[in-house]
C-alpha positions, 0 to 999 in steps of 0.5 A: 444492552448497548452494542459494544463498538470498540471492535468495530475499525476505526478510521482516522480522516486526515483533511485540513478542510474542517467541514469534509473532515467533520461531514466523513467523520459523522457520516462513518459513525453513522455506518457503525464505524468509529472515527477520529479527524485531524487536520494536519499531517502533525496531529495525524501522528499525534492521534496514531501514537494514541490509537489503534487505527484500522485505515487512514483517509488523507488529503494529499494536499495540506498546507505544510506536510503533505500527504504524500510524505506521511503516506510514505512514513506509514508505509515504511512503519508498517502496513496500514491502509490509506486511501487517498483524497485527491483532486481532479488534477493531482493525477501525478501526485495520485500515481505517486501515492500509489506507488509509494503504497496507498491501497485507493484513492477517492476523487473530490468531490466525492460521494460518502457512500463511495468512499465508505464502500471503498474503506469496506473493501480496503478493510477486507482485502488488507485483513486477509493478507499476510503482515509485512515484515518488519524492520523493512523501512529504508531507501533500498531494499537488498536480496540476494545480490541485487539492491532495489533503489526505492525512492530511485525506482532502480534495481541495481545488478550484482555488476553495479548496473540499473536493470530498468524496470516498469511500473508494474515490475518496480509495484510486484517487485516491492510487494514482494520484498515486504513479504519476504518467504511469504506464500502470497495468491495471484488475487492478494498480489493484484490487490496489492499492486493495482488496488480499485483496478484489479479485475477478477481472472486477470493473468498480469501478474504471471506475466510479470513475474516471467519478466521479472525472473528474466531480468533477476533469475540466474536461470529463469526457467529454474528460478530460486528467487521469485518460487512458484507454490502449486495451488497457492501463489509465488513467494520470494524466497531470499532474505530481505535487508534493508538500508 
């Protein structure tokens, strides 16, 4: 009897280069995943309105749309993972994608076993974690009387004044609003915020939730917003709205 493989992921490669799109494509099939390619951002949602896809590998360069602009319409649309292919010197379009919700990147040229390991644990960690909520796409994000500015990477106070943020307070602050009155651990958070530079007993995210509860809580030692759950992680306990 032949194995059944439509349960296994499948992966769409998005690269306008035919033979990297072609050589991933065969390589994943050959690992037991399935695989669909496209070379442009156009045909990636044509095969997205098609397909049940696990994971998306995108090119952040591609003549006409990017793959910056279509990561950012994923990541508004829901949580599918994207792992980025980037070149040597787009570390500033790669800091970008990351930002704006790539799970990984890869550096071209790039090894297929590399790549494949990396879709393996992106797979992993993102089918363990609770789903974003929906309807959440927008340029701000509202909770409690505060607006986080997304495209701006500004938090605005009730007082109508920016309240500064760093990168990794704009990246836990953003986790959280997408998952709004959900219990997430210390390890999914730093998935979710660092990705391939997470370390295992890393303490970063208390942290920076101590800074973050500073700048929004009315009382930081009594925080109603960001709540610690004993034994489980912290959760943002206000209603998200987006604009």
């Amino acid at each position: 009897m032949e194995p059944d493989l439509t349960s296994n992921p499948h992966i769409l490669v998005v690269d306008d280069h035919r033979e990297i799109r072609d050589l991933l494509g065969r390589y994943l099939v050959k690992h037991g995943l399935r695989a669909s390619v496209a070379d442009s951002a156009a045909a990636a949602r044509r095969i997205l309105d098609g397909h049940a896809i696990d994971l998306v590998v995108l090119d952040i360069m591609m003549p006409g749309e990017d793959g910056l602009s279509l990561c950012r319409q994923l990541r508004a649309n829901g949580g599918l993972p994207v792992i980025l292919l980037t070149a040597m010197a787009e570390e500033t379009d790669r800091v970008v994608g990351l930002e704006i919700g790539a799970d990984d990147y890869v550096t071209k040229p790039f090894n297929p076993r590399e790549l494949l390991a990396r879709i393996k644990a992106v797979l992993r960690r993102t089918q363990s974690l609770p789903p974003q909520r929906g309807g959440l796409a927008g340029t701000s994000l509202c909770f409690d009387r505060w607006r986080l500015m997304v495209d701006q990477r500004e938090l605005i106070g009730p007082d109508g004044v920016a309240v500064p943020l760093s990168t990794g307070e704009f990246l836990l602050l953003s986790v959280l609003l997408a998952r709004p009155k959900m219990v997430l651990s210390r390890d999914q958070l730093l998935d979710l915020t660092r990705g391939r530079d997470a370390q295992p007993f890393d303490r970063s995210i208390d942290n920076q939730i101590s800074r973050l509860r500073r700048k929004i809580e009315a009382d930081p030692k009594k925080p109603s917003l960001i709540k610690t759950v004993w034994g489980g992680g912290y959760m943002l306990a206000a209603d998200v709205t987006a604009e």
